[in-house]
C-alpha positions in Angstrom: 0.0 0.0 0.0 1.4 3.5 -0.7 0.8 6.6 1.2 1.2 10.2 0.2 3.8 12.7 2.0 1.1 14.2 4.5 -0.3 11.1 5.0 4.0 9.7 6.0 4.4 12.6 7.9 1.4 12.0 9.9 2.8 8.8 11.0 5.9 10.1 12.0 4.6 12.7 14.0 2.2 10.2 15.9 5.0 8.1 16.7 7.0 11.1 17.9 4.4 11.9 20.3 3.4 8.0 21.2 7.2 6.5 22.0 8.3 8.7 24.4 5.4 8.3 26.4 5.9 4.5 26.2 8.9 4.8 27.4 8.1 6.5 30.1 5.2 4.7 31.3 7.5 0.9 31.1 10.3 2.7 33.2 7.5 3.9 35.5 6.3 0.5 35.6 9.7 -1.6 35.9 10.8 1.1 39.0 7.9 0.3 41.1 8.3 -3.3 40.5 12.0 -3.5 41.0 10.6 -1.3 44.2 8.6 -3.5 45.5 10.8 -6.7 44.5 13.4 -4.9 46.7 11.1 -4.1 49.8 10.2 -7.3 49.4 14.0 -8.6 49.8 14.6 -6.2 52.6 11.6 -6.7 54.8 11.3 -9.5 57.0 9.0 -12.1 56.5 8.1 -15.2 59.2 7.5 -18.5 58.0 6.3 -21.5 59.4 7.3 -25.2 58.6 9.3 -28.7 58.7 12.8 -28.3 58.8 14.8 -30.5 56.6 17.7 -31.6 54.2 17.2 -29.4 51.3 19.1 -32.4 49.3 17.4 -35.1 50.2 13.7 -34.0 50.4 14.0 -35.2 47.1 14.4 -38.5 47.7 10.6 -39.1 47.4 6.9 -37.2 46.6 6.5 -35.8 49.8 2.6 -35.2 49.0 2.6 -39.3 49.4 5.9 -40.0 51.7 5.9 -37.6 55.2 9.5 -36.7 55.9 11.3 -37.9 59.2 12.0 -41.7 58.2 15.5 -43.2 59.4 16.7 -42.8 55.9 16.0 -38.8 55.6 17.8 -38.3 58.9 20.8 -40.5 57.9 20.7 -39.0 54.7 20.3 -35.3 56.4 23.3 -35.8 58.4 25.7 -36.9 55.8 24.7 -33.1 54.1 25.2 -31.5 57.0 28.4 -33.4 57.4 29.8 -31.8 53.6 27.9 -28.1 54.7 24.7 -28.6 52.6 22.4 -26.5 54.4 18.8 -27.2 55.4 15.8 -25.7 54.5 12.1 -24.8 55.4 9.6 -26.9 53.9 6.2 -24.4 54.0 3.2 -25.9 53.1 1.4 -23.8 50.1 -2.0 -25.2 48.9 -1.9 -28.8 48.2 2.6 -29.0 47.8 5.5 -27.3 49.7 8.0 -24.8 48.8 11.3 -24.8 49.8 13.1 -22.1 51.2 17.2 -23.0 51.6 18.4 -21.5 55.1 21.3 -19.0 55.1 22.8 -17.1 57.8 21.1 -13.8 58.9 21.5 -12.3 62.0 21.6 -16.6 63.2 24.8 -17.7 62.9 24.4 -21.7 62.1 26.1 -24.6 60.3 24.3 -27.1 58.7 25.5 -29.5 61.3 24.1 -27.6 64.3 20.7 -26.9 62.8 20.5 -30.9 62.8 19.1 -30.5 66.3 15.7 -29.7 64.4 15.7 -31.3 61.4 12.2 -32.9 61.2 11.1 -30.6 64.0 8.3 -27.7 63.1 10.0 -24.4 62.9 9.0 -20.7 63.0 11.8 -18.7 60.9 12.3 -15.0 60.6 14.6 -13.4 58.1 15.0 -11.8 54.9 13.9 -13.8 51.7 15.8 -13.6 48.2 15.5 -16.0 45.2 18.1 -16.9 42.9 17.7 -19.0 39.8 15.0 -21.4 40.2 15.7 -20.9 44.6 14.3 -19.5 47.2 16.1 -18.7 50.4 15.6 -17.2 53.8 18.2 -15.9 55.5 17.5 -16.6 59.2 17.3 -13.7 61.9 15.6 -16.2 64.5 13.9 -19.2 64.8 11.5 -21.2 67.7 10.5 -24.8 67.7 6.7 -24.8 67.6 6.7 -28.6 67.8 5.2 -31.5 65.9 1.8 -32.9 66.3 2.5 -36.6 65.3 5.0 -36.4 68.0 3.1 -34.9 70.6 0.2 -37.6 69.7 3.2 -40.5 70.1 4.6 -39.2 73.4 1.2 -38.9 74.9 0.6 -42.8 73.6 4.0 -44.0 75.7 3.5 -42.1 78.6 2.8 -45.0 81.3 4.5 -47.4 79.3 7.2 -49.9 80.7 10.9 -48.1 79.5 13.8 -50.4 78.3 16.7 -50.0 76.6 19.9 -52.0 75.9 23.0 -49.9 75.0 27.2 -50.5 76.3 28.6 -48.6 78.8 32.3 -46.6 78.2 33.7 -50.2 78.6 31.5 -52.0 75.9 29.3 -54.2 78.8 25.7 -54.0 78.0 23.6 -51.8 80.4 19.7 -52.1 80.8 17.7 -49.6 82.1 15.6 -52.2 83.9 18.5 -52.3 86.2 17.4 -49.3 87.7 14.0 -50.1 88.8 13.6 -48.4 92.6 15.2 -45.4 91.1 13.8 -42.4 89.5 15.6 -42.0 86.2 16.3 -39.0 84.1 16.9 -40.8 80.4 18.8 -38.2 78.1 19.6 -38.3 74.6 22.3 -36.5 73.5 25.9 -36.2 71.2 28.8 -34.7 71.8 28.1 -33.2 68.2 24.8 -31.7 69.6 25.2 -27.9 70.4 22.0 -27.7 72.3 22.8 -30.9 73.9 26.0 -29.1 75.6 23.8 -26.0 76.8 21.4 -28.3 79.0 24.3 -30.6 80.9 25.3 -28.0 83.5 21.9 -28.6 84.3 21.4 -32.2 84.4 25.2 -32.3 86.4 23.6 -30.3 88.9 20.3 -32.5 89.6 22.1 -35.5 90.2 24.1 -33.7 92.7 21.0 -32.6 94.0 18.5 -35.3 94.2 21.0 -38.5 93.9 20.7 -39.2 97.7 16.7 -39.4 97.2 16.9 -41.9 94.9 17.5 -40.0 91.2 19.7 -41.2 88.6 20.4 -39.3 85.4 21.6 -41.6 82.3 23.1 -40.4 79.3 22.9 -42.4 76.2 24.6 -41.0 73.3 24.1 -41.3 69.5 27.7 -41.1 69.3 29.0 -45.4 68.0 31.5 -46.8 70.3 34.1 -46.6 67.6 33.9 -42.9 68.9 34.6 -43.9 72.9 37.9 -42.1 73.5 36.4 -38.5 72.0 33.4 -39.1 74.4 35.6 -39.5 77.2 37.6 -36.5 76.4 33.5 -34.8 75.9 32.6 -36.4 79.3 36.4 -35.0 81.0 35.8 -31.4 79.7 31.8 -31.3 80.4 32.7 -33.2 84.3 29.6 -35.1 84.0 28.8 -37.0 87.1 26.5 -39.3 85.7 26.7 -43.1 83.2 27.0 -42.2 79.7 26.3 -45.0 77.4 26.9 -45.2 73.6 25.2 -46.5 70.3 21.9 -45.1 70.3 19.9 -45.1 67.4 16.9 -43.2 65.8 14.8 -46.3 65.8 15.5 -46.0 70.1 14.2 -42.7 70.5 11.1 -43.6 68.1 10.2 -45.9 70.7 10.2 -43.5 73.4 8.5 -41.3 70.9 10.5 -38.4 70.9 11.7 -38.6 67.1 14.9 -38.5 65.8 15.8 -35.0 67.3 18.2 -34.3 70.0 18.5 -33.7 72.6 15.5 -35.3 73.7 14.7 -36.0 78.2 12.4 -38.6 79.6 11.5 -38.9 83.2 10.9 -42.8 84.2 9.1 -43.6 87.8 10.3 -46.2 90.6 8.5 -48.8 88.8 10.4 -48.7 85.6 7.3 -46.7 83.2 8.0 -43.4 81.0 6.2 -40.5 83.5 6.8 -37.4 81.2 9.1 -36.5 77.8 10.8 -33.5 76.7 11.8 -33.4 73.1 14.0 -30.6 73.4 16.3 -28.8 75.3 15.0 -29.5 79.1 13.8 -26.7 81.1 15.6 -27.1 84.5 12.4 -25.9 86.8 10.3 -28.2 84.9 11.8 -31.5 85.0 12.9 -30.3 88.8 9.1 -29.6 89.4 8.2 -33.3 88.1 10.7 -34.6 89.9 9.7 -33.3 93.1 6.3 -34.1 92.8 7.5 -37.6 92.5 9.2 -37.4 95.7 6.2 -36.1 97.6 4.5 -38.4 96.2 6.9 -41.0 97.7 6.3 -39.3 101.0 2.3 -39.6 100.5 2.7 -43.7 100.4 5.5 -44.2 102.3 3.4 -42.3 105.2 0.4 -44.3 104.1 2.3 -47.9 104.1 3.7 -46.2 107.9 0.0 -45.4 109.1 -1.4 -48.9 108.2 1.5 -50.9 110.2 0.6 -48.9 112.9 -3.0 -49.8 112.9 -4.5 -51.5 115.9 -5.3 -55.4 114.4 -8.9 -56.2 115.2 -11.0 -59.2 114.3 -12.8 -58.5 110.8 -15.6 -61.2 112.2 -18.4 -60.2 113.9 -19.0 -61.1 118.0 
């Protein structure tokens, strides 16, 4: 089609007008989103989920297979072994996103945040995405627990508690031995920061309570191929109490506390689980349960005292 001069110059002068206004209104438009993208990067933002391997999440469809099986937390410990770091696993409709943790304000390896891997985490920090990956960089975190495990502790509390592990000098130990006793049961590593913030404590109440009866047993994930760096753990912690070695993640599932350390149980005189604590124990708490197993003690003892004293008398009529 040809077009006269006017016609042409019409054109021209249309576009003229038209382009620059274009231009404007796309750099307008790519400012405020580049805006927002960046507010969005420098704002903190709290997220809530399952904290695990950001490798090995992969391993199967987590819309069919939970994550937390013996073979994720092997698997997750290997990573944090060669620094891969964990991530958030936030629940999104009917699949999960993940967001890879990196230091923020938090200063954490991979191998200390295996403490909580499985656990149900609150993270704060500042998000950014690179490539097809979305990360958080964590200010703070709290545990906010795990309803499966809650359901499982409350489903062996009152059980009968056993468990077969070797002592320092390889001789198997039972925990049935200790029937008569109240024992404090905790599971721990000696490459377990949180672990290490909660033995002062532990030290401390088997000072305290050992003459009423209390014993504190420490059974450690670390294998017995590891003894000697145990002992050296044990010499430079001065724990006063038996540390034994080998356990496993399919132990503490039986004492349904998950594969998470460090993890507590109090077990009664008569050898059954009374309470658990799947995390770092809270001194007043376990020392509030513990006394209220003494005075209950005190409540039978007096009771068993009150009925020897009792006048006999003839239960047949005269």
């Amino acid at each position: 089609m040809l077009y006269d001069f006017a016609t042409l110059r019409s054109i021209k002068m249309f576009i003229n007008r038209i382009y620059p206004r274009m231009f404007l209104y796309l750099l307008l438009v790519l400012t405020t989103f580049s805006g927002v993208q960046a507010q969005q990067r420098n704002s903190e933002t709290t997220l809530e989920g399952q904290l695990v391997c950001s490798l090995c999440w992969f391993e199967a469809d987590r819309k069919i297979t939970a994550y937390g099986t013996d073979d994720d937390l092997k698997c997750a410990i290997d990573c944090a072994e060669k620094g891969i770091p964990p991530a958030l696993a936030v629940k999104e409709g009917g699949d999960y996103k993940l967001y890879i943790i990196e230091n923020g304000q938090l200063k954490r390896t991979p191998k200390e945040w295996m403490d909580s891997i499985g656990k149900q985490l609150r993270i704060t920090g500042k998000i950014r995405e690179q490539r097809d990956k979305t990360y958080i960089a964590a200010d703070r975190f709290e545990i906010t627990g795990s309803s499966e495990i809650s359901k499982t502790q409350a489903a062996v509390v009152g059980t009968e508690a056993e468990l077969l592990l070797k002592d320092l000098f390889g001789i198997d130990q039972k925990l049935s031995s200790y029937r008569g006793r109240i024992v404090i049961l905790n599971f721990w590593a000696t490459w377990c920061v949180p672990c290490r913030t909660e033995l002062p404590d532990l030290v401390a109440l088997q000072n305290e309570y050992a003459a009423l009866g209390l014993q504190v047993v420490g059974a450690s994930a670390d294998p017995f191929a590891e003894r000697e760096k145990v002992l050296k753990f044990i010499r430079e912690t001065k724990l006063n109490f038996p540390v034994w070695l080998g356990l496993t993640t399919e132990d503490m599932k039986r004492f349904g506390v998950g594969p998470a350390l460090p993890a507590t149980l109090v077990i009664n005189r008569e050898g059954k689980i009374d309470s658990v604590f799947s995390s770092v124990i809270n001194r007043t708490d376990l020392q509030r349960r513990i006394d209220a197993m003494l005075k209950s003690d005190e409540v039978i003892a007096k009771g068993i005292g009150a009925e020897s004293r009792r006048p006999e008398v003839s239960l047949v009529p005269s």
